[in-house]
C-alpha positions as CSV (number, residue, x, y, z in Angstrom):
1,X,0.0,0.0,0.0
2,X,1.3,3.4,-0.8
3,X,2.5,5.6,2.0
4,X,2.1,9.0,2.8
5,X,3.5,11.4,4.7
6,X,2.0,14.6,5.7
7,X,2.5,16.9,8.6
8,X,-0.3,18.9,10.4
9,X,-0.7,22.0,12.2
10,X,-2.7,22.0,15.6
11,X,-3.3,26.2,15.5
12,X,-4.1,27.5,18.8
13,X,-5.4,30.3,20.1
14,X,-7.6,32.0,22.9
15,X,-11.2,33.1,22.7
16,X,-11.9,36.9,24.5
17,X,-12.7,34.3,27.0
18,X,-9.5,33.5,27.7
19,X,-10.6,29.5,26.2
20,X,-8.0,27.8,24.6
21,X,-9.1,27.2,20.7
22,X,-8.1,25.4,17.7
23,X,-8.0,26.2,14.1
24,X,-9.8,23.5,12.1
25,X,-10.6,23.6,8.1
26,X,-13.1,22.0,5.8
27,X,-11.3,20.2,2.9
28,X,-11.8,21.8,-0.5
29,X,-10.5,19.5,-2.8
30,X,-10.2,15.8,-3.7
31,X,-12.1,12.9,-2.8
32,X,-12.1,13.4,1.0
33,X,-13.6,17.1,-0.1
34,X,-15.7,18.3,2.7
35,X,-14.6,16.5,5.6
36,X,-12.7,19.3,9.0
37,X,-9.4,18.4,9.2
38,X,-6.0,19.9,10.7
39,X,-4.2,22.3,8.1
40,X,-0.9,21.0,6.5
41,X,0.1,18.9,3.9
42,X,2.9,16.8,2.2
43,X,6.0,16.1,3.5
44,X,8.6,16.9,0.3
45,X,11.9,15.8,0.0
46,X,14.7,17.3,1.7
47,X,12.2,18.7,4.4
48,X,12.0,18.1,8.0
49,X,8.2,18.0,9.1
50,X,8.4,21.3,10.6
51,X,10.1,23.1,7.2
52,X,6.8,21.2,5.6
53,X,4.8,22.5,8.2
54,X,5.4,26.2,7.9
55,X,5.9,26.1,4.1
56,X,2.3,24.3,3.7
57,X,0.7,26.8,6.3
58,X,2.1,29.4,4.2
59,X,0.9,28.0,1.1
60,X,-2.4,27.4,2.3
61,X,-3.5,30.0,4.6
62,X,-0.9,32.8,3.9
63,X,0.2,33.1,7.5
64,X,3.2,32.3,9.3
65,X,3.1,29.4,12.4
66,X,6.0,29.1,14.8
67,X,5.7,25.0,14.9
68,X,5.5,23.7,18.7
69,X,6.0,20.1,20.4
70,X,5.0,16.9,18.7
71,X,1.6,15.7,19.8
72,X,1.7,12.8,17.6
73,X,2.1,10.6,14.7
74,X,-1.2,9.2,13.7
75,X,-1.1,6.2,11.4
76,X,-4.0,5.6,9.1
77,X,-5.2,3.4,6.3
78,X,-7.6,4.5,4.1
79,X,-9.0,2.8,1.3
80,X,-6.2,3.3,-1.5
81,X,-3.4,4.5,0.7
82,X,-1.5,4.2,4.0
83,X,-1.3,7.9,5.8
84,X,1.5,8.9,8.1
85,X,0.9,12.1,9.9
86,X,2.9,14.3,12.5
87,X,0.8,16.6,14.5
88,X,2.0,19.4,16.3
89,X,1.1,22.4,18.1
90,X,1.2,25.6,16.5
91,X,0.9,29.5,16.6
92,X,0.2,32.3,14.7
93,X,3.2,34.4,14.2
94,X,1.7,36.7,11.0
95,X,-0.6,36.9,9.0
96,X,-4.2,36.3,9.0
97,X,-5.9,33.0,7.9
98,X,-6.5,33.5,4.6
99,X,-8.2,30.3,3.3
100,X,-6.7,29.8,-0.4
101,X,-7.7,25.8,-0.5
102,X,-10.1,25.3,2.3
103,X,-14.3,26.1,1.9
104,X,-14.6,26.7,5.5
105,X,-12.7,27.0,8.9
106,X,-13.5,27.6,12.3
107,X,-12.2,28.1,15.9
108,X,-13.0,25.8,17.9
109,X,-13.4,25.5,22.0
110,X,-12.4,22.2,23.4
111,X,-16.3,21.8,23.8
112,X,-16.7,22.4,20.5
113,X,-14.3,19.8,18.7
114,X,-17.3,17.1,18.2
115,X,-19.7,20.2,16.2
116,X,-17.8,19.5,13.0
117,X,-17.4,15.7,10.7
118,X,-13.8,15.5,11.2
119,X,-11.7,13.1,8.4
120,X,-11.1,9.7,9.7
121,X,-7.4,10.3,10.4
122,X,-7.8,13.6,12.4
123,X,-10.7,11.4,14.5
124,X,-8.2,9.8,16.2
125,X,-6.3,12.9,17.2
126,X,-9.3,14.9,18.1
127,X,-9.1,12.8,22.2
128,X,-5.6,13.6,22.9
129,X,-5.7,17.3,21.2
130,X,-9.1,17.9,24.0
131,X,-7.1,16.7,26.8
132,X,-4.2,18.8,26.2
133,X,-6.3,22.1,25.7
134,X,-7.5,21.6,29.2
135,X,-3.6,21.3,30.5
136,X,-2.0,24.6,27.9
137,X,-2.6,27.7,28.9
């Protein structure tokens, strides 16, 4: 099965609140079009995850990240292909969220992560990414 490796960005952020949030995006393209995933993309060669990580957020959403700790590596298999993804923590360094590929985003409170039909992959993240917003400041 074909292997791929992708990187994602966990944005955070804090509500006037003071609530921790996260930046999640509604795929625009392909065949898993629709589904609220984590922003990133392809790992290319000669990249470490976190050059991939700040180029794709660039590419995608014309704003710069400063690429925190690892939260994990989810491993995935879809129906055609095996996905390897590295998740970390970001935040927004410049710029403004400008969606280029995505048809939607939101921010999203912890208590808000199950409002949106995250893609299989970023399911299994969604747990782990709840707990920790309760622990970050």
């Amino acid at each position: 099965m074909k292997v791929i490796r992708v990187v994602a960005a966990v944005i955070k952020a804090a509500n006037e609140q003071g609530e921790p949030m996260i930046f999640a995006t509604q795929r625009g393209y392909g065949d898993l079009k629709g589904g609220w995933e984590f922003p990133g993309g392809k790992i290319e060669e000669g990249e470490t995850p976190k050059e991939a990580l700040k180029r794709e957020i660039m590419e995608e959403l014309d704003t710069e990240i400063k690429v925190g700790k690892l939260i994990d590596t989810i491993e995935y298999d879809y129906p055609t292909f095996h996905l390897s993804m590295d998740c970390f923590w970001c935040e927004i360094v410049k710029g403004e969220l400008v969606l280029k590929e995505h048809e939607a985003a939101r921010w999203l409170t912890r208590e808000q992560l199950g409002e949106v039909e995250w893609l299989p992959a970023d399911v299994t993240l969604i747990e782990k990414v709840g707990d920790e917003m309760i622990q970050q400041p």
